[in-house]
C-alpha positions as CSV (number, residue, x, y, z in Angstrom):
1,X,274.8,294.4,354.7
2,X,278.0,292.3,356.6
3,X,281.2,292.2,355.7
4,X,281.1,288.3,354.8
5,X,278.7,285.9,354.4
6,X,279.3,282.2,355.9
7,X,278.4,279.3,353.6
8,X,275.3,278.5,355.6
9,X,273.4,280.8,358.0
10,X,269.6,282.4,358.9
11,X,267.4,285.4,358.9
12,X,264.3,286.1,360.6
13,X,263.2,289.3,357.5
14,X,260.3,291.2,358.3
15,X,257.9,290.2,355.3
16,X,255.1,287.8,354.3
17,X,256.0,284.7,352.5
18,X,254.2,286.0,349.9
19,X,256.3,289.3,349.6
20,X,259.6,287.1,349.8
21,X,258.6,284.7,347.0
22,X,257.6,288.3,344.9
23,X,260.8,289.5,345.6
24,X,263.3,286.8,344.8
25,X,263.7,287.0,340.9
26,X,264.5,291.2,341.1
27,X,266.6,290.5,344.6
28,X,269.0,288.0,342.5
29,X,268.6,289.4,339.1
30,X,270.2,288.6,336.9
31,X,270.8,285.0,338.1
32,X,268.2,282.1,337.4
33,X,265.9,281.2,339.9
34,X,264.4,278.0,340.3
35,X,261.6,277.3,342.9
36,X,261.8,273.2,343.1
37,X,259.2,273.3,345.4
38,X,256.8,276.3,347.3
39,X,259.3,276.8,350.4
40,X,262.5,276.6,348.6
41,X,264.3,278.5,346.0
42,X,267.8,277.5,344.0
43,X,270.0,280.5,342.5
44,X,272.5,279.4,339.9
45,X,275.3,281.1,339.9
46,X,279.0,281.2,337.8
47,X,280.5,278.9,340.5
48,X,277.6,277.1,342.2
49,X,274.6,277.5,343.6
50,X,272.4,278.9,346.6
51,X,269.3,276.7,348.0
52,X,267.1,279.0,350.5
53,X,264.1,277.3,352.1
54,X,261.7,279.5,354.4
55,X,258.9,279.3,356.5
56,X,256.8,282.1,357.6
57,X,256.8,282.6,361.8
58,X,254.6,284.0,364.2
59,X,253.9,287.2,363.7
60,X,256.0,289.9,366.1
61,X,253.6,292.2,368.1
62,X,254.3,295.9,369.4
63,X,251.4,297.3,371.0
64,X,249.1,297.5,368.2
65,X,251.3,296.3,365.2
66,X,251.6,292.8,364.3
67,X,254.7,292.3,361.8
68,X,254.7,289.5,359.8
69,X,258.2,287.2,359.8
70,X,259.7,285.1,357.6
71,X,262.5,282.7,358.5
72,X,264.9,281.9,355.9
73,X,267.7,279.4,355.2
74,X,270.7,279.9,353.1
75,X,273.2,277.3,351.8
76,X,275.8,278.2,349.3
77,X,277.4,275.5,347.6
78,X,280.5,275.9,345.8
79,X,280.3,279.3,345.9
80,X,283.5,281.1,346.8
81,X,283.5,284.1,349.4
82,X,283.6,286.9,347.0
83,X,280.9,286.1,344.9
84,X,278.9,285.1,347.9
85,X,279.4,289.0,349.2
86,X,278.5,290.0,346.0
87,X,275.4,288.0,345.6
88,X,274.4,289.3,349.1
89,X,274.6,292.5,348.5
């Protein structure tokens, strides 16, 4: 966890893209998530929203260990800096 989050910025997360997805309605309960389409996810929230979009990577190799990656894109939008830390955390 930061102390802020921007309004827009990106995370390489060490997961599969199917692990993400799994994870999204517990990570942002209890908001509503929409998924408009299969890379992209919208939260509602009191004061806006937050549209994420991902992609999985190549995976990242250590001697024998192949961890999967996930890049992911988040845009708030009207969402003011405190609930934005919130929603993060």
């Amino acid at each position: 966890m930061q102390a802020s989050y921007p309004v827009a910025f990106e995370r390489d997360m060490g997961l599969t893209v199917s692990e993400f997805v799994r994870c999204l309605p517990e990570a942002f309960e209890p908001l509503a998530v929409a998924r408009p389409t299969a890379q992209a996810a919208v939260i509602t929230m009191a004061s806006g929203s937050a549209t994420l979009q991902w992609h999985a990577l190549e995976a990242r190799v250590i001697a024998l260990i192949a961890l999967p990656r996930v890049h992911v894109r988040f845009n708030f939008a009207g969402v003011a800096d405190e609930e934005r830390y919130r929603v993060m955390k």
